[in-house]
C-alpha positions as CSV (number, residue, x, y, z in Angstrom):
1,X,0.0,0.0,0.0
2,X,0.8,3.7,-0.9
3,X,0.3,7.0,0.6
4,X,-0.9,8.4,-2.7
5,X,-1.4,12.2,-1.3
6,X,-2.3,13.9,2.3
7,X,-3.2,17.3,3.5
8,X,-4.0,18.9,6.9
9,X,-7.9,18.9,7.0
10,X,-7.8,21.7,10.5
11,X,-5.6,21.7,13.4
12,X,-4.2,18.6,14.5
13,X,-6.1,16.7,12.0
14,X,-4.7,15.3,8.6
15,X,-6.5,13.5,5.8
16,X,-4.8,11.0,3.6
17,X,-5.3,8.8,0.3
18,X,-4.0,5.7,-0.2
19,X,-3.6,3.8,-3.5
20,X,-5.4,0.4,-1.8
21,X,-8.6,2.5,-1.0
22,X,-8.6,5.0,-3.9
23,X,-12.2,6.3,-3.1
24,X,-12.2,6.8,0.5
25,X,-10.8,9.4,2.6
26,X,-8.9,8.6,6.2
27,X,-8.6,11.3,8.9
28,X,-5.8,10.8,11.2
29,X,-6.0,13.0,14.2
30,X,-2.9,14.2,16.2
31,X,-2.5,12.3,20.0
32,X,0.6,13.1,21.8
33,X,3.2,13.3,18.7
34,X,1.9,11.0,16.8
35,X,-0.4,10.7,14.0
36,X,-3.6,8.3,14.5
37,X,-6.7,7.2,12.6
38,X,-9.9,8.0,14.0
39,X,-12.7,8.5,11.4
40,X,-12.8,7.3,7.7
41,X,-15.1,8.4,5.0
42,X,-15.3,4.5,3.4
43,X,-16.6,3.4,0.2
44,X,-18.4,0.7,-0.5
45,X,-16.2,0.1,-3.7
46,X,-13.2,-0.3,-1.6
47,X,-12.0,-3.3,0.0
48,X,-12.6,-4.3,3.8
49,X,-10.0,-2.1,5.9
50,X,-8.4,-4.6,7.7
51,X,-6.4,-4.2,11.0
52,X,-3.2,-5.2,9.0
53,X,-4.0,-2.3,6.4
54,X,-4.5,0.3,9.7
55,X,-1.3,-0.8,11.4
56,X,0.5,-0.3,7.9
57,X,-1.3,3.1,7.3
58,X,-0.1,4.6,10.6
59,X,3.2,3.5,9.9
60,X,2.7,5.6,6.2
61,X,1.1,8.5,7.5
62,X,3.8,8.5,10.9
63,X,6.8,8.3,8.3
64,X,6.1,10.7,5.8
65,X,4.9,13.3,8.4
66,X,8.4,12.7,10.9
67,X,6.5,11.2,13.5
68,X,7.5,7.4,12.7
69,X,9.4,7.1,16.3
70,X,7.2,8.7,18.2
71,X,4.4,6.2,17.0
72,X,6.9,3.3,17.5
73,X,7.2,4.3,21.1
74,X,3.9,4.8,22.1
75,X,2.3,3.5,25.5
76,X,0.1,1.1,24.1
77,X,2.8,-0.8,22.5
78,X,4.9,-1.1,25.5
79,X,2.4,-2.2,27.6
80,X,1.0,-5.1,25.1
81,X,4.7,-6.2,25.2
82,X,4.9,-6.0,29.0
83,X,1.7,-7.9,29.7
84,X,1.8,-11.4,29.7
């Protein structure tokens, strides 16, 4: 998958294309330092999102905006690794 093109939609909000899902629009709002998706505006002539495609968008999204560590490093992450 491919971040075909992103803008900031209003503060601390970005939206973003990708090439899998070429009709719908994603909305990634900022938590912390890092980029997250909260809302979609999902077609019915796109594929299923999947949580596989989600993980991979953040990654995207994280990257291309500078925020790749900081998404890396999040809490959540750290505590699904910590808990048995």
């Amino acid at each position: 998958m491919e971040l075909i093109r992103w803008s900031y939609a209003r503060r601390k909000v970005v939206r973003a294309y990708f090439d899998k899902y070429p009709v719908s629009t994603f909305y990634f709002r900022k938590i912390r330092s890092y980029y997250y998706l909260y809302s979609s505006e999902w077609n019915e002539n796109d594929p299923v999102i999947t949580g596989e495609d989600k993980e991979q968008m953040h990654l995207l999204i994280n990257d291309t905006l500078g925020r790749r560590q900081a998404y890396e490093n999040r809490k959540s992450v750290q505590y699904k690794e910590s808990y048995p």
